[in-house]
DRENLO-276814 format. One line per 8 residues: number of its first residue (from 1); their letters; for each residue x, y, z of N, C-alpha, C, O. Coordinates in steps of 0.2 Angstrom, whole numbers. Layout:
N
NUM = a = X Y Z X Y Z X Y Z X Y Z ~ ...
//
This chain:
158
1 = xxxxxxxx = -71 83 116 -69 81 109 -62 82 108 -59 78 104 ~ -59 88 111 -50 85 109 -46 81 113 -40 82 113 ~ -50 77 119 -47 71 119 -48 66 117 -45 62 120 ~ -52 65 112 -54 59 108 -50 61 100 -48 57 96 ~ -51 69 99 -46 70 91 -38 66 94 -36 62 90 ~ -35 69 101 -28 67 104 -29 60 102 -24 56 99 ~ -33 58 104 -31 50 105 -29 45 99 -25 41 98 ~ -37 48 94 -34 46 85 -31 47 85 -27 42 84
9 = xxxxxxxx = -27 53 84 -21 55 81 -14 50 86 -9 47 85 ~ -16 51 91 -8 45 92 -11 38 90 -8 35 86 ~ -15 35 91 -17 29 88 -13 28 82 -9 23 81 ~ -15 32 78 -14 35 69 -6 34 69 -4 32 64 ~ -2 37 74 4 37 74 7 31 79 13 28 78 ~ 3 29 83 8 23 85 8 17 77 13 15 75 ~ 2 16 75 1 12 70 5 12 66 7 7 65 ~ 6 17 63 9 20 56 17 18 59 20 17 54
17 = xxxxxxxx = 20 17 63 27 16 67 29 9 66 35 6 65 ~ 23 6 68 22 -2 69 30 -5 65 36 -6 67 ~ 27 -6 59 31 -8 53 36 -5 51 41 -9 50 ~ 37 2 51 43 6 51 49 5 53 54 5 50 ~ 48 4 61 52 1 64 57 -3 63 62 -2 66 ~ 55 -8 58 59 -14 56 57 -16 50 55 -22 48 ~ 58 -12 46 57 -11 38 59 -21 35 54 -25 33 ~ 64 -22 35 67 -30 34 64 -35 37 63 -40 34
25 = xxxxxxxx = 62 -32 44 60 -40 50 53 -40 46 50 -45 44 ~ 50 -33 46 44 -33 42 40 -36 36 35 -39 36 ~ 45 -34 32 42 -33 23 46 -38 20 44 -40 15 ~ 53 -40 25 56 -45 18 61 -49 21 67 -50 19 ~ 56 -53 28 59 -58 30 55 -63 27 50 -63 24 ~ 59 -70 27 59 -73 24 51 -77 21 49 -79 16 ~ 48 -76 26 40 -79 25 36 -77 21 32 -80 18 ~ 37 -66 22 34 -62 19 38 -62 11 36 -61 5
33 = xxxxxxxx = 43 -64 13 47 -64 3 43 -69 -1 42 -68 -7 ~ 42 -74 3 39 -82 1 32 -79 -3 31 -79 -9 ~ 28 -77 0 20 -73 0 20 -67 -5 15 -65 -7 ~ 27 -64 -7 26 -60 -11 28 -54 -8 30 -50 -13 ~ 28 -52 -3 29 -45 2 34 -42 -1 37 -45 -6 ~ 35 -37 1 43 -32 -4 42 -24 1 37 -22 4 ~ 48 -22 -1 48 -14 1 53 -12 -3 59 -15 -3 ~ 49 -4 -9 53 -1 -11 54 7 -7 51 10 -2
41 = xxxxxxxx = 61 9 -11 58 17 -10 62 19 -17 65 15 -22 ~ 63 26 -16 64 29 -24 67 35 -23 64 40 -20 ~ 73 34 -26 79 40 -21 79 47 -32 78 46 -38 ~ 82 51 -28 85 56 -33 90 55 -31 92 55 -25 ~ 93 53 -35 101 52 -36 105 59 -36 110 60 -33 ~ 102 63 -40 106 70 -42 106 74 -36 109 80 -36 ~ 102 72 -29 101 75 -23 104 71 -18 106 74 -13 ~ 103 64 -19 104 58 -14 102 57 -8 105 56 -2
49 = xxxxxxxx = 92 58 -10 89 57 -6 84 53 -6 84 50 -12 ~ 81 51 -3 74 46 -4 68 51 -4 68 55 0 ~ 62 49 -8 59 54 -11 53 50 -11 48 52 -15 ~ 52 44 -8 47 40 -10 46 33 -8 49 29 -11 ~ 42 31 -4 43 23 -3 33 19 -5 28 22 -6 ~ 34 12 -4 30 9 -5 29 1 -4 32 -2 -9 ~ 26 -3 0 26 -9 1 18 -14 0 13 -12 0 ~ 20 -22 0 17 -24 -3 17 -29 3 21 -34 3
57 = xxxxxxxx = 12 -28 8 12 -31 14 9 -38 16 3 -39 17 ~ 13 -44 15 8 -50 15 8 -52 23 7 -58 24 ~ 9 -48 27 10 -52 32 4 -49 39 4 -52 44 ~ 1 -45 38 -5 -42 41 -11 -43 40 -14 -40 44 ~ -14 -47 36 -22 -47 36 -23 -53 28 -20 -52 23 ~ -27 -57 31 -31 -61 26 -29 -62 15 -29 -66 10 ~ -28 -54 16 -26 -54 7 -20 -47 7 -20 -43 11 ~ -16 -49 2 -9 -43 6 -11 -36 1 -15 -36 -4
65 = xxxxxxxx = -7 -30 5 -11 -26 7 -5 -18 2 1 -17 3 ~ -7 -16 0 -3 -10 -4 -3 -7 1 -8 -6 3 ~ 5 -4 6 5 -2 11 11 6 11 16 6 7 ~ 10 9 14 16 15 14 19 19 8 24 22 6 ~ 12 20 3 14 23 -3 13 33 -1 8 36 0 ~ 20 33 -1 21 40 2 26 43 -4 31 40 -6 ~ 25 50 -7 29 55 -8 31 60 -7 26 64 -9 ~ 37 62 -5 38 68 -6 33 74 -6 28 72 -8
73 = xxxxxxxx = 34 80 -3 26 86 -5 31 86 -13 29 83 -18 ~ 38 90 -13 42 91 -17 40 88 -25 40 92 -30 ~ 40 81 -24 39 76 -28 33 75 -32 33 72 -38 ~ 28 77 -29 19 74 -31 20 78 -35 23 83 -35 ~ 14 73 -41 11 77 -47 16 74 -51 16 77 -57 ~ 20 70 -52 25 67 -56 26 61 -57 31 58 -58 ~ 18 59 -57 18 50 -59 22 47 -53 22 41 -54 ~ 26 49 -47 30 43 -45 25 38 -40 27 33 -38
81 = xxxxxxxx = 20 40 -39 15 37 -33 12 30 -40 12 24 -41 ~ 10 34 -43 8 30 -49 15 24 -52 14 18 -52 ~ 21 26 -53 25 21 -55 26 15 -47 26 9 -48 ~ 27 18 -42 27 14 -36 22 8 -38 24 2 -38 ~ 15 9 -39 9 6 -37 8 2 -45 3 -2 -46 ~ 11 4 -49 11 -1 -54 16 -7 -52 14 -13 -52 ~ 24 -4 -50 28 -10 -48 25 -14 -43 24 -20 -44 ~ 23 -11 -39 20 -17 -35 14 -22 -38 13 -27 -35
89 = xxxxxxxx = 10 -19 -44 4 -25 -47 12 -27 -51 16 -31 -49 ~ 13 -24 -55 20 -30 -59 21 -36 -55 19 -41 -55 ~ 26 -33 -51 28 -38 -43 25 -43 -44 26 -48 -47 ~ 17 -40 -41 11 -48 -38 11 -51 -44 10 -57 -43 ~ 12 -48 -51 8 -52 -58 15 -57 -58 14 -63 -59 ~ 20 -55 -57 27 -58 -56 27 -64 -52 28 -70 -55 ~ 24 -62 -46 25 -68 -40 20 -73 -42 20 -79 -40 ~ 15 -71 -47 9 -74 -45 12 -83 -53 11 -89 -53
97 = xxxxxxxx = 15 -77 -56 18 -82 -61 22 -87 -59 23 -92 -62 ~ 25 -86 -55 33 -90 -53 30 -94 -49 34 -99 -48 ~ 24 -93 -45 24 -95 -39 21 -103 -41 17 -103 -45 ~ 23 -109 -36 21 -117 -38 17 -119 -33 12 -123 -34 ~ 18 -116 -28 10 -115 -23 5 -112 -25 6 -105 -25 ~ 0 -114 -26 -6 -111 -26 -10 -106 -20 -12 -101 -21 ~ -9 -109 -14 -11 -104 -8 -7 -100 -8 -8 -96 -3 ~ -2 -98 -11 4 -91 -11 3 -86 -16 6 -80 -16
105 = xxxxxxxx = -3 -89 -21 -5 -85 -27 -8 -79 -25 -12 -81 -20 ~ -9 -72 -26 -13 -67 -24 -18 -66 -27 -17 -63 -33 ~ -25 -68 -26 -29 -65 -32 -32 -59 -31 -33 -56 -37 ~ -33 -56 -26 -33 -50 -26 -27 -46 -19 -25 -49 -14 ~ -27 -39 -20 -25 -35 -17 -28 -29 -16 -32 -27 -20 ~ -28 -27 -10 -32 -22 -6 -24 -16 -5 -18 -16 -5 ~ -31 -9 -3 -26 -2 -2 -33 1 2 -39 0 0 ~ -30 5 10 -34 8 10 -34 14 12 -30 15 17
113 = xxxxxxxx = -36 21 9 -32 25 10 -39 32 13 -44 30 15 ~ -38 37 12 -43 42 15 -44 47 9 -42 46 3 ~ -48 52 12 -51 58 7 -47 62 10 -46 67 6 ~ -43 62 15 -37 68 15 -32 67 11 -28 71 11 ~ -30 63 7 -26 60 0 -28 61 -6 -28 57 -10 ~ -29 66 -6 -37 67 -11 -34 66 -20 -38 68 -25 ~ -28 63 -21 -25 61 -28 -25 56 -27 -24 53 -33 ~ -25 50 -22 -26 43 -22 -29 40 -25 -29 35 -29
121 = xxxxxxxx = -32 42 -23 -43 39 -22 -44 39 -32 -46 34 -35 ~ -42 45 -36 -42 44 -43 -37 41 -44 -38 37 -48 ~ -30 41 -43 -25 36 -47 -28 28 -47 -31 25 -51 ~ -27 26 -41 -31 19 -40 -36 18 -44 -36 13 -48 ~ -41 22 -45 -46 21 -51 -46 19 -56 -49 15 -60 ~ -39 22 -57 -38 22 -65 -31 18 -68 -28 17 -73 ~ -29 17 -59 -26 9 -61 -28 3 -60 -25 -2 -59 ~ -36 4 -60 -40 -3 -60 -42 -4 -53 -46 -9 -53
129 = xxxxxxxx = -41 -1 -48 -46 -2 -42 -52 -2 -40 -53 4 -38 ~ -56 -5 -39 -64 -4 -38 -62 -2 -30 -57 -5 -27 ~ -67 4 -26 -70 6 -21 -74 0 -18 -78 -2 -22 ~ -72 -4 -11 -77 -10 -10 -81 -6 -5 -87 -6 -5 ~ -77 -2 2 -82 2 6 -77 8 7 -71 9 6 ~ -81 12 9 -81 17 13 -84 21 19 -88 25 19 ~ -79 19 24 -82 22 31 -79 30 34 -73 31 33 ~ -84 34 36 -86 40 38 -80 40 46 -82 36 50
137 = xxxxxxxx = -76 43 47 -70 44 52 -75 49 56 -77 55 54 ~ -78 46 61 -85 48 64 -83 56 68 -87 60 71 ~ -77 56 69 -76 62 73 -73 68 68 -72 74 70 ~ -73 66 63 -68 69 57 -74 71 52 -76 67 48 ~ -78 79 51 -83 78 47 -81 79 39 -77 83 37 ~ -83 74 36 -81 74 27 -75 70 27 -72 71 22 ~ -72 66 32 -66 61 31 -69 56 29 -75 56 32 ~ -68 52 25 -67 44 25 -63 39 22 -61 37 16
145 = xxxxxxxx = -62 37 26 -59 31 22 -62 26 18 -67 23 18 ~ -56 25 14 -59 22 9 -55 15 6 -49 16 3 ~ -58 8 7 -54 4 3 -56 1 -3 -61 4 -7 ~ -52 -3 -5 -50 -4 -12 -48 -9 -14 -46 -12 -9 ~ -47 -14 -19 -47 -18 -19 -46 -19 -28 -48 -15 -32 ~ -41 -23 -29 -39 -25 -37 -38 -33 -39 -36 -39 -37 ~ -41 -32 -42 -41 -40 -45 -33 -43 -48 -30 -40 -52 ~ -31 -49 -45 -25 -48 -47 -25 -57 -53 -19 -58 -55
153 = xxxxxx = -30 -60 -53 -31 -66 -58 -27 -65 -64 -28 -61 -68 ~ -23 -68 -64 -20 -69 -70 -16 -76 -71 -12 -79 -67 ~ -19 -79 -79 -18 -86 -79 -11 -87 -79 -7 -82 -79 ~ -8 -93 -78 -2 -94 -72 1 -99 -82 -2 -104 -85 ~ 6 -95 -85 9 -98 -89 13 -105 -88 17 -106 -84 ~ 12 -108 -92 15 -117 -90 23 -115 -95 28 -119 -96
//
């Protein structure tokens, strides 16, 4: 059993590195800017640190993807996870307006995150997120992951 916990867990961290790496080539080269893609983060200025980041991934998978929404331990409990994940529905309602291609329009967005986030799972809710599945982390008892999914339709003003 803990060489299969080892192995998740570097999995879990090669993964998470992926994109990291190359924040720019990633998130807001040109094709991903085209689709909508973005990377914020969210600095305290009176400290001159970065305190929070969050990305809007059009370039991984079939519908793009709320990705990297991370805070601070320091930070949480102060709405910033919540302001991140409205700017980026703004964003999509943004792009969705602007946008003259129709295949570039986002109609939904997906997130998917765990029960070890355990303030996630209700902000999403109550930023409009419906729950589509939930798979059981088989070696992990009482993990699951959990996606998500928001409806991003909105009429496109002339």
């Amino acid at each position: 059993m803990a060489i299969i916990n080892h192995l998740f867990m570097k999995f879990c961290k090669d993964s998470l590195n992926d994109d990291l790496k190359d924040i720019a080539g990633h998130y807001q080269n040109p094709e991903a800017v085209k689709k909508g893609g973005q990377f914020w983060v969210v600095e305290d200025v009176d400290r001159d640190r970065i305190i929070a980041c969050g990305a809007l991934d059009t370039t991984s998978g079939s519908k793009p993807e709320i990705r990297r929404i991370c805070v601070h331990p320091s930070y949480r409990r102060l709405g910033i996870g919540h302001l991140l994940v409205n700017n980026l529905i703004t964003h999509t309602i943004k792009h969705n307006a602007r946008c003259t291609e129709p295949e570039l329009r986002m109609s939904d967005i997906v997130v998917s995150t765990s029960t070890l986030q355990p303030g996630a799972i209700p902000m999403y809710l109550r930023l409009g997120w419906v729950i589509e599945k939930e798979i059981a982390v088989w070696h992990i008892r009482g993990v699951f992951v959990v996606n998500m999914r928001r409806n991003m339709h909105v009429e496109r003003s002339s």
